[in-house]
N, C-alpha and C positions, 0 to 999 in steps of 0.2 A: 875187475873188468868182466870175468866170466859171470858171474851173477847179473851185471848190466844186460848182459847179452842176452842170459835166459830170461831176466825180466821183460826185454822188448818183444823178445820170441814167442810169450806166455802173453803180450798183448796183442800182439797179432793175429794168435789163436782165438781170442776172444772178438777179434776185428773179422774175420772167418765167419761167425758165427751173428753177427750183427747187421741184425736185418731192420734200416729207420720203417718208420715207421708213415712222416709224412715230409717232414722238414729236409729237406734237401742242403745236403752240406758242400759246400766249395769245394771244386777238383783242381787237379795242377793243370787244365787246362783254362781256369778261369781266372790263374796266377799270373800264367803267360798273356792273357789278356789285360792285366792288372798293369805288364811290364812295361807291352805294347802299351797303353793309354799314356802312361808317363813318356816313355821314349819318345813317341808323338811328337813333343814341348822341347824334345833334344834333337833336330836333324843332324848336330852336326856329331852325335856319337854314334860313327860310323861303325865302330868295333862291337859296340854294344849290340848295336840293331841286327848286324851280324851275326854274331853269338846267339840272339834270341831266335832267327831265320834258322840256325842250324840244331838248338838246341830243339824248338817245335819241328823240323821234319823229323828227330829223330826219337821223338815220344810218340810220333804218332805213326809209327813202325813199331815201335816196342809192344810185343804180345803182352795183353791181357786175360787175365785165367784170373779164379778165387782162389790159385795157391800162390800169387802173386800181388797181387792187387786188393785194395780194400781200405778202410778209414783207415788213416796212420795219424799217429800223434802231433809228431814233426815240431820237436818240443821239448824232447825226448833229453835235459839237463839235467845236471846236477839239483840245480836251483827247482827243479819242479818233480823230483824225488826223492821221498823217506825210506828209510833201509828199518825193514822190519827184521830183529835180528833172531827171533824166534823160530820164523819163516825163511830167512835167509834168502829175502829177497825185498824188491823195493814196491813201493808203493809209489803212484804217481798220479799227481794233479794238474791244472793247468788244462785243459783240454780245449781254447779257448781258437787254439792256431790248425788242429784236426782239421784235414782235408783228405778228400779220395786221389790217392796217387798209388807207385810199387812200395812195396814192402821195404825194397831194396835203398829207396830215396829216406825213409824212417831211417834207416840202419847209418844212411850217408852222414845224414844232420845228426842223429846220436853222437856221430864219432869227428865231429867236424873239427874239436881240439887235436884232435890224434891223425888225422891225415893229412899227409904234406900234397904240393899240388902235381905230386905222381902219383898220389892212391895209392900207398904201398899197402900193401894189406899182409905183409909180414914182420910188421915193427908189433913189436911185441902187447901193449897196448891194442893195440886192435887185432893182431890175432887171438887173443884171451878173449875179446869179446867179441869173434865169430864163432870162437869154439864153443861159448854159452852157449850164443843163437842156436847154433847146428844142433847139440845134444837137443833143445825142444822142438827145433823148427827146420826141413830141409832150405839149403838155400845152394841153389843154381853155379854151374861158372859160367851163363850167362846173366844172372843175378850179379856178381862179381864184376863181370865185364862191363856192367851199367854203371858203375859207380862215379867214375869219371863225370860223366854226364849231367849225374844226380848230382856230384861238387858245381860242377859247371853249374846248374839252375839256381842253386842257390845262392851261388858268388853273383850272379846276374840279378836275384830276386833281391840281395842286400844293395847293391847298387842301388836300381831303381827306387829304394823304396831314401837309400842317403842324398840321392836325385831330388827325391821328392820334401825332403825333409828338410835339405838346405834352399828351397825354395823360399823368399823372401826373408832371408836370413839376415841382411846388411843394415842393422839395427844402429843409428847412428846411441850414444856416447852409450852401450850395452855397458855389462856389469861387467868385472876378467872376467868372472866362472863362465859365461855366455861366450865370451869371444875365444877363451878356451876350448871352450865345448863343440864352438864350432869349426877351430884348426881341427881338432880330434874328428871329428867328424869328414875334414877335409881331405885330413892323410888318408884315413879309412876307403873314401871315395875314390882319391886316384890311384890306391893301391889295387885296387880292386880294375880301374878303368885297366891299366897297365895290364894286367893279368888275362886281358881279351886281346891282346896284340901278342904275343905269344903262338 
């Protein structure tokens, strides 16, 4: 997990230093818009719309600086990393989900197997892979304090997008694996809806 860490930290640093050139890439303010469009089509998810009302005041307070902020992965798996064992670190593809957010929100979705929905940040799992981070990159205990937050957007941003996905779903004589996939998808949804009422 410490290696994970330094690997994220080692890309950030290079996120620091990356200046596009013309192409304009999606920020986490164009996410929340994404969520709002969908929500839209949902009046009556009260909780959700909620959740996104609070989660947008409270990014659009959250200080921005370049030791903060900058293109992050947000992608940031197993599945889209090779461990180079020479180098003793990993190598990462997929960049395909890259958006301008904090650094902090990378670090959130890196560890999203590993944090429960208190964000402990002393289960051992994720403090090895803060300790990476910190040896290449400072991070904040207002960096920390974000974390919550950054869970929150994302559990909002999976919704919307299983919102949008079970949309015209109701396929009369579907295959099982279809109407499997779509309970899976179903639990997924209200587990998630549930977790805004809280």
């Amino acid at each position: 997990m410490k290696i994970g860490g330094k690997s994220l930290a080692s890309l950030h640093q290079l996120s620091e230093l990356y200046d596009p050139s013309s192409n304009r890439q999606w920020d986490w303010q164009d996410i929340l818009q994404k969520i709002n469009t969908i929500l839209q089509s949902y009046p009556n998810e009260k909780e959700a719309i909620q959740e996104l009302h609070t989660l947008t005041a409270y990014l659009q307070n959250l200080p921005i600086s370049s030791s903060n902020y900058g293109l992050i992965h947000y992608d940031f798996q197993l599945d889209n990393l090779f461990y180079e064992e020479k180098y003793r670190s990993f190598h990462v593809i997929d960049f395909d989900d890259a958006v301008y957010s904090w650094y902090a929100h990378d670090i959130v979705t890196a560890l999203d197997d590993f944090l429960d929905d208190a964000t402990h940040v002393d289960h051992l799992p994720v403090k090895f892979f803060l300790q990476g981070y910190r040896s290449i990159r400072s991070l904040s205990d207002e960096d920390i304090k974000s974390f919550p937050y950054f869970q929150r957007f994302m559990k909002l941003y999976q919704f919307s997008k299983l919102l949008w996905t079970l949309e015209g779903s109701d396929i009369v004589d579907a295959p099982q694996w279809l109407d499997d996939l779509k309970l899976k998808l179903i639990r997924a949804r209200d587990r998630l809806r549930h977790s805004f009422c809280k």
